[in-house]
MOPAC internal coordinates of N, CA, C and O (Angstrom, degrees):
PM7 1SCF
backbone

  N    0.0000 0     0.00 0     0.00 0    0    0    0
  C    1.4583 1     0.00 0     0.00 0    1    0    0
  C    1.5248 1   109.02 1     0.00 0    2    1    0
  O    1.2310 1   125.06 1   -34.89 1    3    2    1
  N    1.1412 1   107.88 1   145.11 1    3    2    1
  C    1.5409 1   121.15 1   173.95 1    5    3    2
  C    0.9048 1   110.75 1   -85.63 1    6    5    3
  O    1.2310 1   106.82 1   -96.12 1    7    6    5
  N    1.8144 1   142.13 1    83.88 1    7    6    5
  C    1.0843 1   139.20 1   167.69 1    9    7    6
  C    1.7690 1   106.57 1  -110.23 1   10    9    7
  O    1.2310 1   130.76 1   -31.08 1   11   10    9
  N    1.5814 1    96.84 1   148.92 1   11   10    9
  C    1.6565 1   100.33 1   176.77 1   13   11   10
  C    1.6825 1    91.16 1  -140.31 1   14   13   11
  O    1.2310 1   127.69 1   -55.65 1   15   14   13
  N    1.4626 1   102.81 1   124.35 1   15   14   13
  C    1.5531 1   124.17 1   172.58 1   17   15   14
  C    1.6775 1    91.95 1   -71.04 1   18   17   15
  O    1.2310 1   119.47 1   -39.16 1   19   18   17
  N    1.5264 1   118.61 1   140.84 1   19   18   17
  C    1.6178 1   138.48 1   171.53 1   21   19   18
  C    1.5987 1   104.95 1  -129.45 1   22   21   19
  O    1.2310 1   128.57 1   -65.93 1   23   22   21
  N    1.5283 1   101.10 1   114.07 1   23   22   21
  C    1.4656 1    89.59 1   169.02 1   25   23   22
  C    1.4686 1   111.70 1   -83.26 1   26   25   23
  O    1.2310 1   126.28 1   -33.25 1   27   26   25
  N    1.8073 1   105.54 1   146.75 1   27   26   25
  C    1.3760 1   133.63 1  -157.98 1   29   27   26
  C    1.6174 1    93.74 1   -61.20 1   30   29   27
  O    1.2310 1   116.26 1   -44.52 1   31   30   29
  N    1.1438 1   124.71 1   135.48 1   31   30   29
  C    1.9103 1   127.41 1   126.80 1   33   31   30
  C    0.7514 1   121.51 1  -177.46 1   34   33   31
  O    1.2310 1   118.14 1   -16.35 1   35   34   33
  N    1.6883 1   121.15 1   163.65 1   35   34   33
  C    1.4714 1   135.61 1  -116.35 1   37   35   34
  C    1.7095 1    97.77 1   -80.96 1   38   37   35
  O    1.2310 1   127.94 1   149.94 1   39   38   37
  N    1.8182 1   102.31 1   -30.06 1   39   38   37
  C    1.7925 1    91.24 1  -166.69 1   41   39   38
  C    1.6926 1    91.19 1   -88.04 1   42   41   39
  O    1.2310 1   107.73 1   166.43 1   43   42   41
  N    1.4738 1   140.51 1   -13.57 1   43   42   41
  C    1.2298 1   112.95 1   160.51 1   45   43   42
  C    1.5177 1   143.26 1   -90.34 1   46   45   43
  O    1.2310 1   126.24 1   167.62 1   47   46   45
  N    1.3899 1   105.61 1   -12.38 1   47   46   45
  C    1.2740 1   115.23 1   169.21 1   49   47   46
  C    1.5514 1   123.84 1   -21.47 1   50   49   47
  O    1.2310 1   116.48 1    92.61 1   51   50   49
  N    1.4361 1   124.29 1   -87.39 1   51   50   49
  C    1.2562 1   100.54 1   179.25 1   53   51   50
  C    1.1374 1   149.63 1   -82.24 1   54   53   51
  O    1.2310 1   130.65 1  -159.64 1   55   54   53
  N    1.8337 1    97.06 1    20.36 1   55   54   53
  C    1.9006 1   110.67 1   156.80 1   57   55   54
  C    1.5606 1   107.74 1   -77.45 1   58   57   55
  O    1.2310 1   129.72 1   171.25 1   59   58   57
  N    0.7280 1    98.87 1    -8.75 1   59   58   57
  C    1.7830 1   112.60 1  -163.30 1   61   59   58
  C    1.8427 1   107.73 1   -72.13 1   62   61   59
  O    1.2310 1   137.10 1   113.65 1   63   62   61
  N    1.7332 1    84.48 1   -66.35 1   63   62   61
  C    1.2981 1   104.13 1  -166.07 1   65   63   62
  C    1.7037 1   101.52 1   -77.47 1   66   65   63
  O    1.2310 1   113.70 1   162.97 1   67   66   65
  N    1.1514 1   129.53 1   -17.03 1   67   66   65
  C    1.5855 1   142.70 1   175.35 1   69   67   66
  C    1.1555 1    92.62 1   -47.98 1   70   69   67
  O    1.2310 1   116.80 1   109.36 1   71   70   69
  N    1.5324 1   123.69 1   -70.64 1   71   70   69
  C    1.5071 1   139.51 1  -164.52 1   73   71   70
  C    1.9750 1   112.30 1   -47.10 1   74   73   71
  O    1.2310 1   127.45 1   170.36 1   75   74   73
  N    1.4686 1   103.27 1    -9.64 1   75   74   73
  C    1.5302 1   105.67 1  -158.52 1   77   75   74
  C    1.7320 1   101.32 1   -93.41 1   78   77   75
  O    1.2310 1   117.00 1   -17.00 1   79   78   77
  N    1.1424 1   123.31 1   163.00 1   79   78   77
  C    1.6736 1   125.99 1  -179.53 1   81   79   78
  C    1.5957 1    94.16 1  -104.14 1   82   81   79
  O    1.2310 1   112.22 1   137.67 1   83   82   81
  N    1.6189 1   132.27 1   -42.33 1   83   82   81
  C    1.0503 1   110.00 1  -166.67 1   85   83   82
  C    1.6763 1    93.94 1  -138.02 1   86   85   83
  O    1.2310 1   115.94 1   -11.74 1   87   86   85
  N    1.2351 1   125.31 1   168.26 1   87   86   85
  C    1.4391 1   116.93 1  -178.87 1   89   87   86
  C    1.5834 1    90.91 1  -119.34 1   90   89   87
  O    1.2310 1   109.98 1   -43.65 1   91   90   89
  N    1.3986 1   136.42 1   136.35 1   91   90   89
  C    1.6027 1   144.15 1   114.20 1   93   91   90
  C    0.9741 1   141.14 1   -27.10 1   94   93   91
  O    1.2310 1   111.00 1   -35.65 1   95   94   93
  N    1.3067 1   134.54 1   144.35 1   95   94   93
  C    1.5164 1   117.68 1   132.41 1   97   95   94
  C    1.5404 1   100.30 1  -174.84 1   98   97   95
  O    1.2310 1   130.89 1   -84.61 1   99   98   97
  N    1.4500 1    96.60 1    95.39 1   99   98   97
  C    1.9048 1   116.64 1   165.02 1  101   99   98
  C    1.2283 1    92.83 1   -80.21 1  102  101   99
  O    1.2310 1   128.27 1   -37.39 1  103  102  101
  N    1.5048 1   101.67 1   142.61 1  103  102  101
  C    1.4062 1   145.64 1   160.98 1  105  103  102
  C    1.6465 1   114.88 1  -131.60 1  106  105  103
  O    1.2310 1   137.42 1   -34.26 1  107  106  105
  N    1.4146 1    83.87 1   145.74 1  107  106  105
  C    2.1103 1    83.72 1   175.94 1  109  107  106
  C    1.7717 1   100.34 1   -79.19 1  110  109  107
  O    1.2310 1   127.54 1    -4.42 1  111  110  109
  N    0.8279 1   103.10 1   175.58 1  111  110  109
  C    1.6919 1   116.10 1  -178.70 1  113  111  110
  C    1.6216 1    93.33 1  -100.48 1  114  113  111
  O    1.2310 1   110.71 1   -88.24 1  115  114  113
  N    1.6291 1   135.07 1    91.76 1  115  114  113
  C    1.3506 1   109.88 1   166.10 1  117  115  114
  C    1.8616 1    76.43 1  -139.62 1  118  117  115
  O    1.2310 1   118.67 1     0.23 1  119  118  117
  N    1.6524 1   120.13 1  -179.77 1  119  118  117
  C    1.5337 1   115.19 1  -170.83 1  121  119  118
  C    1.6053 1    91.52 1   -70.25 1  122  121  119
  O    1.2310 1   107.23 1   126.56 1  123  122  121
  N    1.1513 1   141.39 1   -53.44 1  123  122  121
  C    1.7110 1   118.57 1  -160.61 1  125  123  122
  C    1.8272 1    89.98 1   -35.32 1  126  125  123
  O    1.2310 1   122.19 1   108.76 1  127  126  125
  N    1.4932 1   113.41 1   -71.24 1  127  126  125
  C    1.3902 1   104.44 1  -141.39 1  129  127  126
  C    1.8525 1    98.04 1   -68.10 1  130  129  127
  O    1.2310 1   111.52 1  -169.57 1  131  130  129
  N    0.9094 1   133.59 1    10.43 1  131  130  129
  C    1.5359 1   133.75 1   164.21 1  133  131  130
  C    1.4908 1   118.63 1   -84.37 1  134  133  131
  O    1.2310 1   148.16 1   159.63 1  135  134  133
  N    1.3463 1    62.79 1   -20.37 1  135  134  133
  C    2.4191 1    70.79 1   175.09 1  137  135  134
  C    1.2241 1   110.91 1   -96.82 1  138  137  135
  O    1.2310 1   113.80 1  -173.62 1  139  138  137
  N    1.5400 1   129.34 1     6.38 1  139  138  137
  C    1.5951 1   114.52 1  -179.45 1  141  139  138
  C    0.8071 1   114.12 1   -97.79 1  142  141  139
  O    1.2310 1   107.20 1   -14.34 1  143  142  141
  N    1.0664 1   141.46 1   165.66 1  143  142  141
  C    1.4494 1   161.43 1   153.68 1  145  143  142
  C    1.5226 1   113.17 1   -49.55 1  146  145  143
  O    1.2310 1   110.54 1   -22.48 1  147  146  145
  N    1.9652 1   135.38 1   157.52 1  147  146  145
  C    1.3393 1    97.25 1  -179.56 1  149  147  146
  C    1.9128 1    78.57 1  -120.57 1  150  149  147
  O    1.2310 1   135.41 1   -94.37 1  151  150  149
  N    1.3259 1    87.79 1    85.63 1  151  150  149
  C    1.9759 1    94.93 1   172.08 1  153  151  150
  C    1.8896 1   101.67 1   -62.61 1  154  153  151
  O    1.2310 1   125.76 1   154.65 1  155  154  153
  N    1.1250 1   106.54 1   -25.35 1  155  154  153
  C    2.0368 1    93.39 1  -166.84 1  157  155  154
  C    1.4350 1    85.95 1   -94.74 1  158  157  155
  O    1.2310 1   108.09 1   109.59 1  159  158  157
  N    1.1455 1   139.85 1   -70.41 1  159  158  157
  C    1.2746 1   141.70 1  -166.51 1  161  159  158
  C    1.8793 1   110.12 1   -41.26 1  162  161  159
  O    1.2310 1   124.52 1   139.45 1  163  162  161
  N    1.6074 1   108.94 1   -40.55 1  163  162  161
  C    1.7973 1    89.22 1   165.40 1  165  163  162
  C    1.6014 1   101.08 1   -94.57 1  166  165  163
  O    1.2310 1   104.76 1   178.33 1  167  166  165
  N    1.3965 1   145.77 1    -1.67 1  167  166  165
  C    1.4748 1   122.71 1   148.39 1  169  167  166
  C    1.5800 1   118.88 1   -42.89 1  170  169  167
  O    1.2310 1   123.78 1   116.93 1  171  170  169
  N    1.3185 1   110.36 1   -63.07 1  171  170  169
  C    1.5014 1   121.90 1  -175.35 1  173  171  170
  C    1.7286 1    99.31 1   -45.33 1  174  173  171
  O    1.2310 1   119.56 1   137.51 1  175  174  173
  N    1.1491 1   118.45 1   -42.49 1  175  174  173
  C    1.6667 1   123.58 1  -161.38 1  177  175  174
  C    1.1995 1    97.61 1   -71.34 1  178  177  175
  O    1.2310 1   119.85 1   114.83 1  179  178  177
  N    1.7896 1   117.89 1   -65.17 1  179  178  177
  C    1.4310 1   105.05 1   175.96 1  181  179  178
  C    1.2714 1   126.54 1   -37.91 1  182  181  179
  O    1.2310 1   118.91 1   103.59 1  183  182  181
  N    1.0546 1   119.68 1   -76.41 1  183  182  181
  C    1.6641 1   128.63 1   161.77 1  185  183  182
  C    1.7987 1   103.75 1   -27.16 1  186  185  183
  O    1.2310 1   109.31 1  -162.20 1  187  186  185
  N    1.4606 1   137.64 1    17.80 1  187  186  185
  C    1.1631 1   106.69 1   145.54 1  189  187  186
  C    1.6102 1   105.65 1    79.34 1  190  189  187
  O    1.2310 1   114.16 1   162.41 1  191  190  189
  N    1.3384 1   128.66 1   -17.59 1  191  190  189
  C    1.3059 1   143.18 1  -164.99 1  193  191  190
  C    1.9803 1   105.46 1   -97.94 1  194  193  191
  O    1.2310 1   124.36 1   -78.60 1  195  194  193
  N    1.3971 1   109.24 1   101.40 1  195  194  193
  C    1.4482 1   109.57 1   158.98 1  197  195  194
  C    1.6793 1   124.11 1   -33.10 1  198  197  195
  O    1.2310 1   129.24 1   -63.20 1  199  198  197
  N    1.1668 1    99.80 1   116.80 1  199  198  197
  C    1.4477 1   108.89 1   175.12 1  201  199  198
  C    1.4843 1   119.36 1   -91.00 1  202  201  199
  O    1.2310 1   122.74 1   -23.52 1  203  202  201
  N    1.4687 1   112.35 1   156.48 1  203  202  201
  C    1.5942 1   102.60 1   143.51 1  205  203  202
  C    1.2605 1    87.89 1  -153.29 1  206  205  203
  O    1.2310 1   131.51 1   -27.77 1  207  206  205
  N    1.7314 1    95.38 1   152.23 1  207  206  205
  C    1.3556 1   114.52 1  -159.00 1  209  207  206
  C    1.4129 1   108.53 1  -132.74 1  210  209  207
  O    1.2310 1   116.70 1   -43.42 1  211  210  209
  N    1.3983 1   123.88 1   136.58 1  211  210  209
  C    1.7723 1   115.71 1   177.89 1  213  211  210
  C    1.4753 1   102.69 1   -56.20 1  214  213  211
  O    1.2310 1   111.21 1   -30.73 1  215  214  213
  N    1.3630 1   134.15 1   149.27 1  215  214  213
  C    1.4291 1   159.36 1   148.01 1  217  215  214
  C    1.7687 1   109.72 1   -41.39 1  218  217  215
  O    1.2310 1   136.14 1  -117.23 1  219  218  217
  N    1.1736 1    86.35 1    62.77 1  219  218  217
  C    1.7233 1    79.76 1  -164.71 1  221  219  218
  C    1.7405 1   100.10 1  -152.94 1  222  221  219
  O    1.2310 1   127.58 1   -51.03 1  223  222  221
  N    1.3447 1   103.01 1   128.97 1  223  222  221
  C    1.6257 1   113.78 1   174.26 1  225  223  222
  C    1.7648 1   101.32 1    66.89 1  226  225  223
  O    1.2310 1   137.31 1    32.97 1  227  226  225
  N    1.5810 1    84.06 1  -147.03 1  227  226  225
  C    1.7991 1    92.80 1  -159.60 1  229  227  226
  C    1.9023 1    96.01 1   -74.49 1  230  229  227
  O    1.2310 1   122.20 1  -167.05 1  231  230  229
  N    1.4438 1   113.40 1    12.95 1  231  230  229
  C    1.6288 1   114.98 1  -174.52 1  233  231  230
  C    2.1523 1    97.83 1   -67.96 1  234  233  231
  O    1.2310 1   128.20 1   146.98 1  235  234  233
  N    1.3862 1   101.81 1   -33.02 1  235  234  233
  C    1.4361 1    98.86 1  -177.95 1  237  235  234
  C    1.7577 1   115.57 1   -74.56 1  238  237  235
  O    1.2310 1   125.11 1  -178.83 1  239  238  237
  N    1.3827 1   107.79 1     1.17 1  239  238  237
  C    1.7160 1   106.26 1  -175.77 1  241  239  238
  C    1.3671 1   106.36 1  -115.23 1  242  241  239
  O    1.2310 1   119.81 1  -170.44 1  243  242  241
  N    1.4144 1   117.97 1     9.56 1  243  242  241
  C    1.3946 1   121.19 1  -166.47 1  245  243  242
  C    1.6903 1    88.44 1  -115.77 1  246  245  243
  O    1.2310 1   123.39 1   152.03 1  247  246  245
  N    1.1264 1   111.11 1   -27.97 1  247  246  245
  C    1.8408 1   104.00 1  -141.18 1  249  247  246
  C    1.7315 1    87.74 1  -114.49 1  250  249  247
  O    1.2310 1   121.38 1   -30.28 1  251  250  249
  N    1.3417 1   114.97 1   149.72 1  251  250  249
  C    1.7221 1   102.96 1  -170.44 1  253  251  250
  C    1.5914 1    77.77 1  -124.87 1  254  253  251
  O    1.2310 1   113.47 1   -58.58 1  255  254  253
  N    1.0524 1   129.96 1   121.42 1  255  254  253
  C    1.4197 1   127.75 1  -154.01 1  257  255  254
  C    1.8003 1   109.17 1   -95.16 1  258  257  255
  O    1.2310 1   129.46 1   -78.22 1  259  258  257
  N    1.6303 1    99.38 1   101.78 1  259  258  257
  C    1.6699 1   114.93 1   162.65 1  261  259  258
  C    1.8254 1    79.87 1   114.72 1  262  261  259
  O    1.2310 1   112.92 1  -179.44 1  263  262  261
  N    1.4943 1   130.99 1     0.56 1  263  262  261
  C    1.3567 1   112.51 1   164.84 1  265  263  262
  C    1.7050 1   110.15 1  -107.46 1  266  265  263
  O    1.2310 1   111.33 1   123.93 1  267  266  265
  N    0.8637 1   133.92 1   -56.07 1  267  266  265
  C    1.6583 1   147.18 1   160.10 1  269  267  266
  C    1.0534 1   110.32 1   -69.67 1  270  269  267
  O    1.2310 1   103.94 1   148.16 1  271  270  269
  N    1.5061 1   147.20 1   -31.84 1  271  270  269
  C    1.1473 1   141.24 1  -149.35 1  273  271  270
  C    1.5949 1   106.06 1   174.44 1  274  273  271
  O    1.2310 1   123.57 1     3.61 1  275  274  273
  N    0.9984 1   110.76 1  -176.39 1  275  274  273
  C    1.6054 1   125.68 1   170.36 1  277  275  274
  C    1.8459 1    95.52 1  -144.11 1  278  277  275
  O    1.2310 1   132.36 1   -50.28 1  279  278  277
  N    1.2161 1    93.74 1   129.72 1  279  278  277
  C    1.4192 1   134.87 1   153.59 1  281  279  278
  C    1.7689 1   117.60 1   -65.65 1  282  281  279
  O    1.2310 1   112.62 1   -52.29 1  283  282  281
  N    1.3559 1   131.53 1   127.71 1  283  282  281
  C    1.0399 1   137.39 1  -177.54 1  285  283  282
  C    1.6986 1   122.57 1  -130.89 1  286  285  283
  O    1.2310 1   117.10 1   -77.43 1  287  286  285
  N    1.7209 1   123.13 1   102.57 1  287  286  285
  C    1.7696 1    96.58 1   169.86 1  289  287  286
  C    1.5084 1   110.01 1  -118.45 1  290  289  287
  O    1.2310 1   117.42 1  -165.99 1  291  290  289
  N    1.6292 1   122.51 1    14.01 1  291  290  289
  C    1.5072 1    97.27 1   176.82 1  293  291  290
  C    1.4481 1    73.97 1  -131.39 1  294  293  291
  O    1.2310 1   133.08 1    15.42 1  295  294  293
  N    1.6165 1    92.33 1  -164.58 1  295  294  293
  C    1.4226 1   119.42 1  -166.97 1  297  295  294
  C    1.7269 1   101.90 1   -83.87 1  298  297  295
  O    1.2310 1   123.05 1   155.01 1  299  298  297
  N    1.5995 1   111.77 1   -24.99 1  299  298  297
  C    1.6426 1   104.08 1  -170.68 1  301  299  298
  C    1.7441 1    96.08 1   -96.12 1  302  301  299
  O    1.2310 1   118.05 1  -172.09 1  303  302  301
  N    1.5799 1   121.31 1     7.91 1  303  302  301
  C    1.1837 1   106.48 1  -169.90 1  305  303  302
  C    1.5578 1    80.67 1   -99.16 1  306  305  303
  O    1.2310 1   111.23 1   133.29 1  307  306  305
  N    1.3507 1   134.11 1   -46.71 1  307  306  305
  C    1.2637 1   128.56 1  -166.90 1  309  307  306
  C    2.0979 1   106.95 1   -60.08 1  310  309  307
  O    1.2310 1   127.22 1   139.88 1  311  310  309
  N    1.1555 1   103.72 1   -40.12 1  311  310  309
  C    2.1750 1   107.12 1   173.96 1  313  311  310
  C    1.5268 1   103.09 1   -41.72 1  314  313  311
  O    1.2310 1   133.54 1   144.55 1  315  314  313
  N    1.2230 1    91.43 1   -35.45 1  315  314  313
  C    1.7171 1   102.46 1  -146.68 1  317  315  314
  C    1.3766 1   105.96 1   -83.31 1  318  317  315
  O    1.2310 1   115.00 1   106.62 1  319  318  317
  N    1.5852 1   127.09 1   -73.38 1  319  318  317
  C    0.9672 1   129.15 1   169.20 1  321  319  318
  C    1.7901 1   109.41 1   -53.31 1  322  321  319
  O    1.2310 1   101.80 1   154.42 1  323  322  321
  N    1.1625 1   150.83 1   -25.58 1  323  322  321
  C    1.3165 1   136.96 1  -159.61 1  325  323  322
  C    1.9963 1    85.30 1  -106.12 1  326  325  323
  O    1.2310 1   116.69 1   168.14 1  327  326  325
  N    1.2115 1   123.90 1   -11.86 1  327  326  325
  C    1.6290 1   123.69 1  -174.28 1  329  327  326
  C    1.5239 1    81.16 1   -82.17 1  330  329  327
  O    1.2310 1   109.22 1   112.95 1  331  330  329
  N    1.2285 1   137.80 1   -67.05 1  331  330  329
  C    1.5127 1   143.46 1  -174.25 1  333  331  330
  C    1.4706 1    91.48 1   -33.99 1  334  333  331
  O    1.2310 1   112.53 1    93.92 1  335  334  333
  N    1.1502 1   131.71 1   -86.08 1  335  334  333
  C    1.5147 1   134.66 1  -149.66 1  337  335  334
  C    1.6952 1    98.37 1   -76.57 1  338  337  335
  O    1.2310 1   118.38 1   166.48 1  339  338  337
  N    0.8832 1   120.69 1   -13.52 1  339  338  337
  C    2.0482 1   109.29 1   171.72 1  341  339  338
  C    1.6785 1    95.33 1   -96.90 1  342  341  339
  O    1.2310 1   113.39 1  -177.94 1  343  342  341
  N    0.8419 1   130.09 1     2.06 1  343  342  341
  C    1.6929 1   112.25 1   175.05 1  345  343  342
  C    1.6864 1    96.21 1  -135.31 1  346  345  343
  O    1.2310 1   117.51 1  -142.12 1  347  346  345
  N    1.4423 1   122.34 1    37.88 1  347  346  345
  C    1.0849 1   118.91 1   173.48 1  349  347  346
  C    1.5391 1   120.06 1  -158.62 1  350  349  347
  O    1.2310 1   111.06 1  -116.22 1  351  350  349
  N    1.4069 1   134.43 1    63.78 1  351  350  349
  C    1.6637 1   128.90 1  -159.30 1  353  351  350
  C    1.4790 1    99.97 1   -78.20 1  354  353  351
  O    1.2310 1   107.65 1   171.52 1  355  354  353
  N    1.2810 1   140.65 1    -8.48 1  355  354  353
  C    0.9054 1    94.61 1   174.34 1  357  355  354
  C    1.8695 1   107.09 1  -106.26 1  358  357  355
  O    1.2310 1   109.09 1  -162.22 1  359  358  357
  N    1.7073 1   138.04 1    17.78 1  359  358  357
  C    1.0849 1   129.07 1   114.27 1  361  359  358
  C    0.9934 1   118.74 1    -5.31 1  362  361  359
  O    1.2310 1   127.27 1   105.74 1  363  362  361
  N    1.7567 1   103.61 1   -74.26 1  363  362  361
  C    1.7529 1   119.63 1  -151.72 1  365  363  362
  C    1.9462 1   110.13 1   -47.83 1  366  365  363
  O    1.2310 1   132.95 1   124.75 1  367  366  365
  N    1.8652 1    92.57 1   -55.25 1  367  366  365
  C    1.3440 1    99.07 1  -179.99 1  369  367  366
  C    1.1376 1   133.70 1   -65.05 1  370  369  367
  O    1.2310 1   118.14 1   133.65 1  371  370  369
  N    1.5390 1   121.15 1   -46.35 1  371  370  369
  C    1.5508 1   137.17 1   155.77 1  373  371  370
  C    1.9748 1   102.85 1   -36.47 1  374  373  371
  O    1.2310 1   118.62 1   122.96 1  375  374  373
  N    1.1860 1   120.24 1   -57.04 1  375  374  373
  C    1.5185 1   116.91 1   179.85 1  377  375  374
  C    1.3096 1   104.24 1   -66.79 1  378  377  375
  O    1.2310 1   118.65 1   147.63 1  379  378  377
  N    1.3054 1   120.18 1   -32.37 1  379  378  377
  C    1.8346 1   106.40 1  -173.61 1  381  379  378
  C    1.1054 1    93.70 1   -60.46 1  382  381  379
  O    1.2310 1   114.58 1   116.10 1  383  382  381
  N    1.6449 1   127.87 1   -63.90 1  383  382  381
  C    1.1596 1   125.57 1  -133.32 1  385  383  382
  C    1.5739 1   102.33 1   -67.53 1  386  385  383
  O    1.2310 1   120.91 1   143.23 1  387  386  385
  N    1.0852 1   115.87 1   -36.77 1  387  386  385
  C    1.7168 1   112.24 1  -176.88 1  389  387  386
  C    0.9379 1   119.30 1   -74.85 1  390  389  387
  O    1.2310 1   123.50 1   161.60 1  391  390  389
  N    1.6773 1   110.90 1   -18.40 1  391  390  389
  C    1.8004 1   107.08 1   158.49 1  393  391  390
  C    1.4704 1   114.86 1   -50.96 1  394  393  391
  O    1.2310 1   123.78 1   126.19 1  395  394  393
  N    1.2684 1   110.35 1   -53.81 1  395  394  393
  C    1.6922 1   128.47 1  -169.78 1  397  395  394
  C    1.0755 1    95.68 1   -24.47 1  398  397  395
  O    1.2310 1   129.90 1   107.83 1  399  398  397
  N    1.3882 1    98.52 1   -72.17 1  399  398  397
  C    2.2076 1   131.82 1  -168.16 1  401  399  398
  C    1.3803 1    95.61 1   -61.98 1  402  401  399
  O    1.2310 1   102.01 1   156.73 1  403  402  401
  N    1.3299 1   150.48 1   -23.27 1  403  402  401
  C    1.2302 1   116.11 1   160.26 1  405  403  402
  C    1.5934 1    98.53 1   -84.39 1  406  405  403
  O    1.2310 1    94.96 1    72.30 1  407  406  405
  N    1.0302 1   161.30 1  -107.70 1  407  406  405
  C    1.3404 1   158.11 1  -109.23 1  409  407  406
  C    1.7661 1   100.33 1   -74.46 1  410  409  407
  O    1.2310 1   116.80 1  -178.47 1  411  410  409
  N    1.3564 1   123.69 1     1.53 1  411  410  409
  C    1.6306 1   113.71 1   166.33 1  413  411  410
  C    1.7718 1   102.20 1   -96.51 1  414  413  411
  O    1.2310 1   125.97 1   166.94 1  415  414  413
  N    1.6821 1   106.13 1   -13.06 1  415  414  413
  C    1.4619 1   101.24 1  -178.73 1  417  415  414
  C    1.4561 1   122.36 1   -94.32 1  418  417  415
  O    1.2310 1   129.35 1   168.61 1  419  418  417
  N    1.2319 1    99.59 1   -11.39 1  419  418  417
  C    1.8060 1   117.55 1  -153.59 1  421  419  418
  C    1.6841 1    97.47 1  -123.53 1  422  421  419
  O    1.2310 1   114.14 1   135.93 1  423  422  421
  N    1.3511 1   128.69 1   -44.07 1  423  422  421
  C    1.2382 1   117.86 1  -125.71 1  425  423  422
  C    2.0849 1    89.06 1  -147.32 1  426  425  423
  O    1.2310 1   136.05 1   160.68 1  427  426  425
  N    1.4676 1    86.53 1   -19.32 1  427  426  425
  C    1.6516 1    76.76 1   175.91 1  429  427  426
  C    1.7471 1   121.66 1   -72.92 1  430  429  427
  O    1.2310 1   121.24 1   -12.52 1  431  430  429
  N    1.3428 1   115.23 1   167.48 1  431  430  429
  C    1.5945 1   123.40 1   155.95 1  433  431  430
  C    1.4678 1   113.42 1   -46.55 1  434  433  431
  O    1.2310 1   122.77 1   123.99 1  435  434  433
  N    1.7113 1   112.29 1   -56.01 1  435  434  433
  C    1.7196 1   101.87 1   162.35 1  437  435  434
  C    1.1210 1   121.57 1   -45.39 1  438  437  435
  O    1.2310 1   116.40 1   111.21 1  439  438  437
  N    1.4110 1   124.45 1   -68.79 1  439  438  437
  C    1.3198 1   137.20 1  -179.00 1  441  439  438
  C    1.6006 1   115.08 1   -11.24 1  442  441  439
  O    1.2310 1   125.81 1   133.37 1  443  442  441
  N    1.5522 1   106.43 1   -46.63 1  443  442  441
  C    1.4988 1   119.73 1  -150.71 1  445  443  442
  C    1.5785 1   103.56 1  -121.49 1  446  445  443
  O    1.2310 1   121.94 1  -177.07 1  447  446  445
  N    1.5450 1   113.89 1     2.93 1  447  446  445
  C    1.3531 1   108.07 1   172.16 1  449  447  446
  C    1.5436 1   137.69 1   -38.40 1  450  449  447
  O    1.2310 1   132.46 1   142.48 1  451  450  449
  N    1.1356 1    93.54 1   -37.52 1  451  450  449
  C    1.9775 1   123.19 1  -151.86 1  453  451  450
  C    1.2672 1    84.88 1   -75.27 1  454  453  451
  O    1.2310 1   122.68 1   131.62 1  455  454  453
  N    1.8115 1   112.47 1   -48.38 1  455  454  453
  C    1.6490 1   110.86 1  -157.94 1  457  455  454
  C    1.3628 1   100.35 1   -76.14 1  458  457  455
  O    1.2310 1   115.79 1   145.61 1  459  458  457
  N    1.5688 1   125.59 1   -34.39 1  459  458  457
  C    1.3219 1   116.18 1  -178.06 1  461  459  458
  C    1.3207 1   143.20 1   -79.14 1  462  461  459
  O    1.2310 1   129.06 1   159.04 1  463  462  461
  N    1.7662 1   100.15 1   -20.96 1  463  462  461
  C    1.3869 1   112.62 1   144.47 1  465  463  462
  C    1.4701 1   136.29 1   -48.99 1  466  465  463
  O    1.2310 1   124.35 1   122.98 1  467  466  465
  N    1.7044 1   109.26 1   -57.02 1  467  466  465
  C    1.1337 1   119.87 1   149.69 1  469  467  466
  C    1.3819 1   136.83 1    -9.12 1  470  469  467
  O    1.2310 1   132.25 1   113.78 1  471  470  469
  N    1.5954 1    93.95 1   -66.22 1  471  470  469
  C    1.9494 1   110.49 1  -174.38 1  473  471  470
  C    1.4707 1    93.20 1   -77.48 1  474  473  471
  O    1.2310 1   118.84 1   137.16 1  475  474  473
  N    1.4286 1   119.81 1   -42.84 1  475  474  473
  C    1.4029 1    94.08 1   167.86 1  477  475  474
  C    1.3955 1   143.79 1   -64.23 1  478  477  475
  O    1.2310 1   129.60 1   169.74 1  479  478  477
  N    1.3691 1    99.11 1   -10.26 1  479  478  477
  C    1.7193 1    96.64 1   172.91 1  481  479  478
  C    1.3608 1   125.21 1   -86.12 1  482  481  479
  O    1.2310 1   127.13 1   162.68 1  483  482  481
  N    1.4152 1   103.89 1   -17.32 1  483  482  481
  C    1.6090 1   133.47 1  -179.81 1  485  483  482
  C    1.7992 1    89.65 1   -63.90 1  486  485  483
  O    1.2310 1   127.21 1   114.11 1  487  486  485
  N    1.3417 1   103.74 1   -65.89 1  487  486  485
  C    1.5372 1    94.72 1  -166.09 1  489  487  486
  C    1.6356 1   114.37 1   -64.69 1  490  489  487
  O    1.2310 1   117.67 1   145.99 1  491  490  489
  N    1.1710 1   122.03 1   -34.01 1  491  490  489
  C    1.6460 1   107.95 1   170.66 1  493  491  490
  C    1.3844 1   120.93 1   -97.10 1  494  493  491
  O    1.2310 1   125.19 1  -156.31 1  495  494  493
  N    1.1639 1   107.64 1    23.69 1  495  494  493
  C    1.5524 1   140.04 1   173.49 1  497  495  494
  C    1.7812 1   104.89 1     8.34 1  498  497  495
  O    1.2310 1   120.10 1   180.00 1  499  498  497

């Protein structure tokens, strides 16, 4: 396999992750990983980049599984779904793109304007 280790940081990150065909991110199922957030899983989305994501925490309310993304909890669901998206780009692209469109609808700064204006008017009321 052609793998190349990149060390992580903040000003290269999303040249980094640009360069990728599909984005990851397994987690075991124990409560830490139910309590996280899935911060890489909507990076990969923004970026347009097909995900698959472990079945774990708020990853199942983000991901509409085989339309935005694919969902993953064993080892033959992860072959399977990531064999689909390496012998298939235009999958890959059709799934990025609806990742995008969920996290510019759900998860963006637009997305959440209205509410944040809002709370701000509440507070100087």
């Amino acid at each position: 396999m052609n793998i190349k280790g990149v060390k992580w940081t903040s000003q290269s990150e999303v040249a980094e992750l640009s360069e990728i065909d599909i984005g990851i991110m397994p987690l075991p199922n124990d409560e830490w990983t139910k309590g996280k957030c899935a911060l890489k899983g909507l990076l990969y989305m923004s970026l347009e980049q097909a995900a698959v994501l472990a079945d774990v925490g708020v990853n199942s309310e983000i991901i509409q599984n085989g339309v935005n993304g694919f969902l993953a909890t064993s080892t033959e669901d992860w072959v399977e779904k990531l064999s689909l998206l390496i012998d298939n780009p235009n999958l890959r692209q059709e799934m990025g793109q609806k990742g995008r469109q969920t996290v510019v609808q759900h998860y963006s700064v637009l997305s959440e304007q209205e509410k944040v204006v809002s709370y701000f008017n509440e507070l100087i009321g």
